[in-house]
TORVO-574027 format. One line per field, with one value per residue (C-alpha): residue number from 1; residue in one letter; x, y, z. Coordinates in steps of 0.2 Angstrom, whole numbers. Example, Ala and Ser with C-alpha at 12.3 -4.5 7.8 and 13.67 -1.06 7.14 Angstrom:
BEGIN
n <- (1 2)
res <- (a s)
xx <- (62 68)
yy <- (-22 -5)
zz <- (39 36)
// end
This chain:
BEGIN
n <- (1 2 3 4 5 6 7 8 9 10 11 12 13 14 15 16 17 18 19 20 21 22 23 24 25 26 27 28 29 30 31 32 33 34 35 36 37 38 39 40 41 42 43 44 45 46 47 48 49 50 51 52 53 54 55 56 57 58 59 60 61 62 63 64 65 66 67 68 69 70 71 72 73 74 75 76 77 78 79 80 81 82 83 84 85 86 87 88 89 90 91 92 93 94 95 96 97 98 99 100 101 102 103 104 105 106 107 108 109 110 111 112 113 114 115 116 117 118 119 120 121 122 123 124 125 126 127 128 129 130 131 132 133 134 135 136 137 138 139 140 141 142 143 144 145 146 147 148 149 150 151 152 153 154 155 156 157 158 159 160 161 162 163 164 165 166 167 168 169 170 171 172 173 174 175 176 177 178 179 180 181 182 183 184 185 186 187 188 189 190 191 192 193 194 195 196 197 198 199 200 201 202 203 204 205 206 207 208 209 210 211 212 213 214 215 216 217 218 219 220 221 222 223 224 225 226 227 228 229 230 231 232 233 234 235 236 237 238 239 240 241 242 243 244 245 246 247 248 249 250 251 252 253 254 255 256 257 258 259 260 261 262 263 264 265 266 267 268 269 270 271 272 273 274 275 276 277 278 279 280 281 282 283 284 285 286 287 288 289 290 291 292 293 294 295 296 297 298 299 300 301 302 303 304 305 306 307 308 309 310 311 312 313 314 315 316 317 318 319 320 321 322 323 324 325 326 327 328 329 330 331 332 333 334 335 336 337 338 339 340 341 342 343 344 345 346 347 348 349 350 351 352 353 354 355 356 357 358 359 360 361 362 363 364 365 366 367 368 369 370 371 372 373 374 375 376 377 378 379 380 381 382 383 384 385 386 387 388 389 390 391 392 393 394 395 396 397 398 399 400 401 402 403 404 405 406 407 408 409 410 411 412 413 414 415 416 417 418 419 420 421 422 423 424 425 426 427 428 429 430 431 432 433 434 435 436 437 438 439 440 441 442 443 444 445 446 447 448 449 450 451 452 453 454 455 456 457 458 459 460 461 462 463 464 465 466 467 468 469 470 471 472 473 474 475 476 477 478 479 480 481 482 483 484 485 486 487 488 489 490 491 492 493 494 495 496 497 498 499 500 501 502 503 504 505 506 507 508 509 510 511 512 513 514 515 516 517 518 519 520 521 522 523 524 525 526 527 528 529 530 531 532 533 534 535 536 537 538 539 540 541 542 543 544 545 546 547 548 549 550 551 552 553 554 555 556 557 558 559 560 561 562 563 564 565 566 567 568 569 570 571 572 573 574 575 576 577 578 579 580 581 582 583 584 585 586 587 588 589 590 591 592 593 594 595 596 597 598 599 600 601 602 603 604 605 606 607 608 609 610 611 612 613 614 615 616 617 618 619 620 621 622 623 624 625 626 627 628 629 630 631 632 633 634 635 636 637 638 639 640 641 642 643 644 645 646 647 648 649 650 651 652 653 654 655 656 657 658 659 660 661 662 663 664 665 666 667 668 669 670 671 672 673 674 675 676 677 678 679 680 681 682 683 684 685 686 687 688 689 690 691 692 693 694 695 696 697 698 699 700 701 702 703 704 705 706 707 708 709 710 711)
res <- (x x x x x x x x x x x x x x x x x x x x x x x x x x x x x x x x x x x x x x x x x x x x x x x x x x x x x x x x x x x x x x x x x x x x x x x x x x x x x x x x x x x x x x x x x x x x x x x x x x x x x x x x x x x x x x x x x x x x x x x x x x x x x x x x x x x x x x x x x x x x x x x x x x x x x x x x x x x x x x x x x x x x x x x x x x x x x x x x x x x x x x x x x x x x x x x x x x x x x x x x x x x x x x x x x x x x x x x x x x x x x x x x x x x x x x x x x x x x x x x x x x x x x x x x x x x x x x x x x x x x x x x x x x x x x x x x x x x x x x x x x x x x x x x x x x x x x x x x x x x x x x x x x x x x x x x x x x x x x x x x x x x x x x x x x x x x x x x x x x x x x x x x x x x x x x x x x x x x x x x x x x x x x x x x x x x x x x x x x x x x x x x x x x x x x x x x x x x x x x x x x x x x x x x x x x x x x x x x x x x x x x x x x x x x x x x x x x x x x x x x x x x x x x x x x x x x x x x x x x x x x x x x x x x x x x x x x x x x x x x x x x x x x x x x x x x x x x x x x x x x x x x x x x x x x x x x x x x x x x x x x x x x x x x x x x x x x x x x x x x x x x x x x x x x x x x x x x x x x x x x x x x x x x x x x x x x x x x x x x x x x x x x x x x x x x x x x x x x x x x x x x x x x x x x x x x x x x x x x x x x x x x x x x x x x x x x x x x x x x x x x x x x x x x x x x x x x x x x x x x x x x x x x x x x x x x x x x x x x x x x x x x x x x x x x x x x x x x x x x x x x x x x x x x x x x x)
xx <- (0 5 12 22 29 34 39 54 56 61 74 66 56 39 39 26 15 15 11 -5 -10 -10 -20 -33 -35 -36 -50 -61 -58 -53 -38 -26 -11 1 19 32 39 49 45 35 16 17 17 1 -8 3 -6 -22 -20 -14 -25 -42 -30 -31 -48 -50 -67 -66 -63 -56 -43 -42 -24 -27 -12 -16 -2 1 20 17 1 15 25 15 6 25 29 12 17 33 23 10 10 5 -10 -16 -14 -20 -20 -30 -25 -27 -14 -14 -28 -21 -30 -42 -52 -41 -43 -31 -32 -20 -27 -29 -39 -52 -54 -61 -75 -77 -83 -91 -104 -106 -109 -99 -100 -81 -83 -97 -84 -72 -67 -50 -49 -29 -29 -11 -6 -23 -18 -20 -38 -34 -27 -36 -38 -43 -44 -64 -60 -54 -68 -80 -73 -74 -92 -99 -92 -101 -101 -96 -79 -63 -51 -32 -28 -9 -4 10 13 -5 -8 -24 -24 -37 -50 -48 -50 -64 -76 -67 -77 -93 -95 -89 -88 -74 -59 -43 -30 -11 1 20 32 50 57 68 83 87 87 98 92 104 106 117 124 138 149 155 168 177 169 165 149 146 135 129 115 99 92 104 97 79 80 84 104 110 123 108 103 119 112 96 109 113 131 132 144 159 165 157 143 127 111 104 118 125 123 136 129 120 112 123 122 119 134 142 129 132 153 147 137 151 163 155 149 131 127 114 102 86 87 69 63 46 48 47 58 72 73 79 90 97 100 108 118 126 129 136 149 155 149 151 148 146 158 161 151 136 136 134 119 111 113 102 90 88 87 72 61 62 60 43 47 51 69 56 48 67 72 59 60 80 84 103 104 92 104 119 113 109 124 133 123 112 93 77 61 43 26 29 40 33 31 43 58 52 52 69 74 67 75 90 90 83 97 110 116 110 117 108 91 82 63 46 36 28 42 41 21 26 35 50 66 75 90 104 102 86 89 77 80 68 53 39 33 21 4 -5 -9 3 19 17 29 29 18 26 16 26 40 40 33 49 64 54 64 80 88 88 82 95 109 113 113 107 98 100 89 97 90 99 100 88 87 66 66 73 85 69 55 69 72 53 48 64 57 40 35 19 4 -15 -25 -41 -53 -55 -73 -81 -95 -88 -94 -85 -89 -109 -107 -101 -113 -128 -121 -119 -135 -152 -152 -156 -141 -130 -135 -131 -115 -109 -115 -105 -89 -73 -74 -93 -86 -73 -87 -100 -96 -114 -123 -110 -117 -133 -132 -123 -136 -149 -142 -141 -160 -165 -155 -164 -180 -176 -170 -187 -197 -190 -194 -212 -220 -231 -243 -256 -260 -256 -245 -248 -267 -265 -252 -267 -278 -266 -271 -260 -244 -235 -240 -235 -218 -217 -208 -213 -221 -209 -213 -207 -191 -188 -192 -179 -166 -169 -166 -147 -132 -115 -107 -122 -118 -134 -137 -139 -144 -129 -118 -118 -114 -112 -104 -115 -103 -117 -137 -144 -162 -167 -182 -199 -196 -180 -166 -151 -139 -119 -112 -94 -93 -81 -74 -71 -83 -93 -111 -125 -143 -160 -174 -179 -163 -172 -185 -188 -180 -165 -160 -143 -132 -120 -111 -94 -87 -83 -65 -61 -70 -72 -79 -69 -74 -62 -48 -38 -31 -51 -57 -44 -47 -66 -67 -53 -66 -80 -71 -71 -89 -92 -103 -122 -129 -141 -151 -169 -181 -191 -207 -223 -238 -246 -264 -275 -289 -304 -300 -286 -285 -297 -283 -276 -257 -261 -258 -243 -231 -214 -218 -220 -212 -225 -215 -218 -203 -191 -195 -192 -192 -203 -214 -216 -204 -192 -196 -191 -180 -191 -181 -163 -150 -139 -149 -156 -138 -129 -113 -117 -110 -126 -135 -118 -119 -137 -132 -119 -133 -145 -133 -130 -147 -149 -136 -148 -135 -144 -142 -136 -123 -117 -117 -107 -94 -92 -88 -75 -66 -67 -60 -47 -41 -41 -30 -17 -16 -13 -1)
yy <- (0 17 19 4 9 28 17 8 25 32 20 7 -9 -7 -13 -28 -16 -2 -18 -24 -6 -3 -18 -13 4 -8 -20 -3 -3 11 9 14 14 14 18 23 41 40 21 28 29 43 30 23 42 43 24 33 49 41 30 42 52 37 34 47 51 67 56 68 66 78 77 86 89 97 113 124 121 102 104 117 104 90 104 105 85 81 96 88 71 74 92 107 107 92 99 113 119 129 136 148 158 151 147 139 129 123 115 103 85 83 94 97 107 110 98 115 119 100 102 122 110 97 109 120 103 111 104 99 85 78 68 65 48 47 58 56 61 63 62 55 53 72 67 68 85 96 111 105 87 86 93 75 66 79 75 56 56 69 63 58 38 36 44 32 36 35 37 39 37 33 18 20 4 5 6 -8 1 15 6 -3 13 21 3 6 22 23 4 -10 -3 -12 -10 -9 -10 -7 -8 -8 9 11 18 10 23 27 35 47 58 74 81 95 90 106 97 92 105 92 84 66 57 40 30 29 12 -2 -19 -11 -5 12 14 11 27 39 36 49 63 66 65 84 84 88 105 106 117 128 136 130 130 121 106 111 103 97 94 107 109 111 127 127 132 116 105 110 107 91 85 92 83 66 67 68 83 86 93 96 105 104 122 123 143 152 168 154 145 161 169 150 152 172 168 153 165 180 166 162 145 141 122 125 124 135 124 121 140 145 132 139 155 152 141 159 169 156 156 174 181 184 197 216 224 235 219 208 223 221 203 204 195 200 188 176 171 174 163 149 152 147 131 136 144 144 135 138 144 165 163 169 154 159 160 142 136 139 132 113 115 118 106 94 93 92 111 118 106 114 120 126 120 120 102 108 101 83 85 76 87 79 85 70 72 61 69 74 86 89 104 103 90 99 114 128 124 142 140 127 118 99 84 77 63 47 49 66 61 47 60 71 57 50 62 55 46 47 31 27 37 33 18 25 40 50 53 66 74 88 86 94 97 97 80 64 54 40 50 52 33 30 39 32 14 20 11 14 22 23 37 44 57 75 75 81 91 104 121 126 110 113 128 126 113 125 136 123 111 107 96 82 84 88 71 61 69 63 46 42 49 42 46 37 21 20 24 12 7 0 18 21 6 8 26 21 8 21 33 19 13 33 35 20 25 42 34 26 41 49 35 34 46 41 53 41 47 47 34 36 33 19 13 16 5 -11 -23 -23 -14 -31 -38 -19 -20 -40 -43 -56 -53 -48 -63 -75 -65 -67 -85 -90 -79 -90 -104 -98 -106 -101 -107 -102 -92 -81 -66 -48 -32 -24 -39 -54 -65 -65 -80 -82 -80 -81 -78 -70 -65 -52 -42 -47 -60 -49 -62 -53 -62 -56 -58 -54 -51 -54 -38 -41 -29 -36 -33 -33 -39 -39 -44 -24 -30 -43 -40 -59 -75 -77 -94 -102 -106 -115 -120 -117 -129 -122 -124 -105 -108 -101 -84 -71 -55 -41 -51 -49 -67 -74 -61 -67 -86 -84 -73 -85 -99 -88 -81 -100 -99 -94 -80 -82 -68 -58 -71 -64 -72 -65 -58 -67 -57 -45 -51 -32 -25 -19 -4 -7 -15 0 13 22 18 1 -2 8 -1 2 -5 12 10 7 3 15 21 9 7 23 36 49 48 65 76 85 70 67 52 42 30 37 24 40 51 35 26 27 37 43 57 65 64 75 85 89 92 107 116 116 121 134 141 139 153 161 163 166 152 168 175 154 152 169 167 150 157 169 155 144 154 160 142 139 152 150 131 131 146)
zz <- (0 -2 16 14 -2 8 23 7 0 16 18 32 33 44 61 67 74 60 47 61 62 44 40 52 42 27 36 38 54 66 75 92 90 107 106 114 105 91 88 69 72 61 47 52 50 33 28 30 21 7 7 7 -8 -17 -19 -29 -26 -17 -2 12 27 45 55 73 83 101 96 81 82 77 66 57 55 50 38 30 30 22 7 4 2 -7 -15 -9 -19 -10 9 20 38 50 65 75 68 49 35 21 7 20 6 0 2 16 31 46 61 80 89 93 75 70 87 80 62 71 81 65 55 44 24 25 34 21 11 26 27 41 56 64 81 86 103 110 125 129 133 150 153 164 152 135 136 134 115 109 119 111 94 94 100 88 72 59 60 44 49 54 69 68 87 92 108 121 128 142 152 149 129 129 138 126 114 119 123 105 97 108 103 86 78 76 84 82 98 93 106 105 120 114 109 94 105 121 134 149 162 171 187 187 203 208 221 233 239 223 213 198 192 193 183 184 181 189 189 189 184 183 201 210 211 228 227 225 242 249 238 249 266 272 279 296 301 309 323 334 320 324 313 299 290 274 260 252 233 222 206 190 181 162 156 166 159 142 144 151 140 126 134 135 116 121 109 102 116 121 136 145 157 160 158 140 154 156 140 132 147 146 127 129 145 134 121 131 138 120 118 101 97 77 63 48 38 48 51 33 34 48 41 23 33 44 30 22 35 39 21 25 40 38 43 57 63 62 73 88 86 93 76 78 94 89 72 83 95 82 74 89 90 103 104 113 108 116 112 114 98 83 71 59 73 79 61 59 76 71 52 61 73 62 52 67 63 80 96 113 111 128 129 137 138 121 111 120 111 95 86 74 83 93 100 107 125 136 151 162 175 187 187 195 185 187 181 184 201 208 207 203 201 181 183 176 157 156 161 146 135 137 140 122 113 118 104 86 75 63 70 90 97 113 121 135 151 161 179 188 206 217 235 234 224 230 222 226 216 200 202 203 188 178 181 177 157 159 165 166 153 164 156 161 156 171 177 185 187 170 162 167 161 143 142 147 131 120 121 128 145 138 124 139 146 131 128 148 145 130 137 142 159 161 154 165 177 172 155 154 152 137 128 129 124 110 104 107 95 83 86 85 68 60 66 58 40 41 47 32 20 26 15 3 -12 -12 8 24 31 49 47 38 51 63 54 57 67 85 88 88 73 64 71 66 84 96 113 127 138 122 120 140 139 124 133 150 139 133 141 142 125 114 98 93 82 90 86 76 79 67 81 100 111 127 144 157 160 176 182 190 197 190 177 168 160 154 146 144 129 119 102 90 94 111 118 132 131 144 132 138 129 121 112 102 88 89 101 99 89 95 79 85 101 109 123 138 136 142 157 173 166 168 157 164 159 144 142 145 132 119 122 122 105 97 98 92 78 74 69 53 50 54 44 52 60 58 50 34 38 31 23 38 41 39 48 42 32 29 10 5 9 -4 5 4 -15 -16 -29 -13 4 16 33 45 62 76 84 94 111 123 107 102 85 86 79 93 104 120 127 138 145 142 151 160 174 182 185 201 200 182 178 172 187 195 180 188 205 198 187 202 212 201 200 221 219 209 192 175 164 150 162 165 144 143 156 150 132 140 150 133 122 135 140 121 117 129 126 109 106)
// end
């Protein structure tokens, strides 16, 4: 396929897990994908725009990246690709050729679409969300969930993500809410990675540096760094310490030194990363040769041809060239675009060899380097100082070590006297971790979903997400096969029309509601499904078939019987699941016995066996001739050459246009995050706050949030 032919092109032969996820996409399935960074899931996204290009039906492809700096980038990969006819980007800052078949844009740009139902995504066929995982961060990470549920179903996912310990999961609410959803998971990186620690002795006036796990467990010398050393002679007072934090300059002469250039040097301070990059430059560091600064000097004059000589000016241009010149330079998010742009060209190609950083550069963006350093790891979050938590912490260290060019990366840690050498060791040792949503019903969560939709729109939107699966992943099912019962019933509401008369009086005049809808009684439903044992294959609603795992009864007569699919989704069916009984079609031995559905190894050994069952079609029966009432054969609708739709609505919808949602699974849960969504909205009219001023102060803190997070 046309990624695999880029993948040969390029100069390297697909990994296992790119060549699984890449055959998902060709299935028609969506797909996660969870790698470590750097492993090549990029390939993956590349498979599937090439792939809706190649159609050649005006078949369209959407790549979101949570920042501007790596939807830039990916903008300019994409270009050189495929032409730069055949790409556009929108962002907050730029609108290029945003009707062309393939798009790269901010996460926030795609929702904007999504709730304008824009006409773009009428022909959109592939949506690549990069960096997935950002679904749980605490500003802006309701924007992907938003996303996946409001999609056209039509629309497949490319989701990319680190390594999560929990990628099933994701996967599994991504496939109850959107379809077949393939899980790819890699956990080897392409570099191996040594983890180091960094500390200035006062004694010796050196640095040491030495490793921080030995053998996959903490190093038994970093135990002396947290010590204080006691004073001597007659001062009293606090003990002084005898280690302290290496200064830049010394980091950078050691890391020169050792041959681990080039840098990324990680401060979580746009202030710092460039008085970092001047002091370097004021003490006459210069780590570039003739050569490479006659490069960086035409890769400087390329990306700032579009900048006046007033604007260069105010911009502090001298410095910023002398500064790259010298193989040194700053990169965060107060740059302006075309100042980053030539930072990542230039350290791209080796040219620049220390580049002081914010986290966004750990976000995806194509700039590995031999060496990671990490200052400080806590980091100022608006409000607070917090310690990286260990998925950060493998985000940043992912850009340590280039594929193709070192045979390992660097981790390296500064000593600090508020962190102990344990917490360092802990996150080193760290490979995984879990992803949680942020989709919850706060105050300003309530209050954007006052703005943006009716209660009971609200309700829905909070039972499909993440964070309600992980909650009671229940509720998200049954929302999810609600919508698909609501949109058949609407397809058939739509065909029901007739020019010989009215089809809902002559729906009237058919005999009984059961007979109209050709469904059995409930109480013969309920009775087959009591008869199922575990090992039974049947038929079900959306599914071609299902593999009994166990029946249960419950209050007043209910049987509900759960079921995994071929899929591995794990479903709870009742008899409003069933138009008819359920026939059993074939019979699986209990070898994967006892029943354990919450664990993967069971889950695989039960769908193995059904997979071994061929397909059973859809396993409901034809319909016979309709016995009519009086009346009924004297209707003009009667002889209409087309059967007209004559089902009333599925159970627990509306006929009536605009509806309600009798019966709706969320509200009524316990712990559903609907009902708390209800507790915060009347506890926001106890304090007597007008729904408008919620709506427009919620607008106001979006836009603001939005603005700052993807500068």
């Amino acid at each position: 396929m046309a990624a695999r032919a880029g993948a040969a092109a390029d100069g390297f032969d697909l990994d296992p897990f790119q060549r699984e996820a890449i055959d998902a996409i060709d299935a028609g399935r969506s797909v996660l994908v969870a790698a470590p960074t750097g492993s090549g899931k990029t390939v993956v996204a590349e498979h599937a725009v090439a792939t809706a290009l190649a159609r050649g039906d005006g078949s369209r492809a959407f790549y979101t990246t949570p920042i501007k700096a790596l939807s830039n980038q990916k903008y300019h990969d994409l270009v050189r690709r495929h032409g730069a006819d055949q790409v556009g980007l929108l962002t907050g800052d730029n609108a290029v050729n945003g009707d062309a078949p393939v798009v790269v844009m901010t996460t926030e740009v795609l929702r904007n679409m999504v709730y304008a139902a824009s006409p773009a995504l009428d022909r959109l066929r592939f949506v690549v969300l990069d960096e997935v995982h950002y679904l749980q961060d605490a500003y802006r990470g309701p924007v992907w969930e938003e996303v996946m549920i409001h999609l056209p179903p039509e629309v497949r996912l490319v989701c990319l993500s680190a390594t999560v310990s929990n990628a099933h999961e994701l996967a599994d609410w991504i496939g109850t809410i959107r379809g077949p959803t393939a899980t790819v998971i890699e956990h080897e990186r392409p570099v191996e990675l040594a983890n180091l620690f960094l500390v200035g002795d006062k004694e010796t006036s050196s640095l040491s540096l030495l490793p921080t796990l030995v053998d996959g467990r903490p190093n038994p010398e970093g135990d002396r760094f947290d010590a204080e050393q006691p004073r001597h002679g007659p001062r009293r007072g606090r003990p002084r310490r005898r280690w302290f934090t290496p200064r830049r300059l010394e980091v950078v002469d050691e890391l020169l030194s050792r041959e681990m250039l080039p840098a990324i040097y990680f401060i979580f301070s746009r202030n710092a990363c460039d008085d970092a990059a001047a002091h370097l430059l004021d003490a006459g560091v210069a780590l570039t040769t003739a050569d490479e600064r006659a490069r960086i000097g035409r890769i400087v004059d390329q990306r700032l041809a579009a900048l006046g000589a007033d604007d260069l000016a105010v911009l502090g241009e001298p410095r910023f060239r002398a500064g790259l010149e010298a193989g040194v330079a700053p990169h965060h998010a107060g740059m302006v675009p075309p100042f980053k742009e030539a930072v990542e060209a230039c350290f791209v190609e080796g040219l620049v060899k220390v580049v002081f950083a914010t986290e966004t550069l750990a976000l995806g963006i194509n700039m590995p380097a031999r060496t990671v350093v990490i200052e400080k790891l806590s980091k100022f979050t608006g409000d607070h100082h917090e310690l990286l938590t260990p998925g950060q912490y493998t985000q940043i260290t992912g850009r340590a070590g280039r594929r193709g060019i070192d045979p390992i990366g660097h981790a390296v840690v500064l000593w600090s006297p508020f962190v102990s050498f344990g917490q360092v060791a802990g996150l080193a040792a760290s490979r995984t971790f879990e992803l949680s949503s942020a989709f919850r019903p706060t105050y300003n969560m309530a209050a954007n979903l006052v703005r943006r939709y009716p209660p009971d729109e609200a309700h829905h939107l909070l039972n499909r997400s993440f964070a309600q699966y992980r909650a009671d992943r229940d509720v998200v099912r049954l929302e999810a096969r609600l919508d698909a019962r609501r949109a058949a019933w609407s397809e058939q509401r739509d065909a029901a029309t007739c020019e010989r008369g009215d089809v809902d009086e002559y729906r009237a005049l058919l005999p009984d509601r059961a007979s109209r809808r050709g469904a059995a009684p409930r109480g013969i439903i309920e009775a087959a499904l009591a008869g199922l044992h575990p090992g039974d294959v049947i038929p079900a609603d959306g599914e071609d078939r299902v593999l009994v795992l166990s029946v249960a009864h419950r209050q007043r007569g209910a049987v509900r019987v759960r079921a995994i699919t071929t899929g591995r989704k794990v479903l709870t069916l009742g008899a409003p699941d069933f138009a008819r009984p359920p026939e059993v079609v074939a019979r699986v031995e209990a070898a994967w016995r006892p029943c354990a559905p919450n664990n993967d190894k069971f889950r695989r050994a039960a769908v193995e066996q059904l997979r071994q069952v061929g397909p059973t079609g859809s396993g409901a029966r034809r319909r016979g001739p309709r016995r009519r009432g009086p009346g009924v054969v004297d209707h003009p609708v009667a002889g209409a050459p087309t059967p007209t739709p004559t089902s009333p609505p599925p159970a627990g919808l509306s006929a009536s246009p605009g509806g309600g949602r009798p019966g709706a699974p969320g509200p009524g849960r316990t712990g559903s995050l609907a009902r708390q969504f209800d507790r915060v909205l009347a506890i926001l009219e106890e304090a007597q706050v007008p729904r408008r001023m919620v709506a427009h102060l919620a607008a106001r803190c979006s836009a603001a949030s939005t603005t700052r997070a993807t500068c």
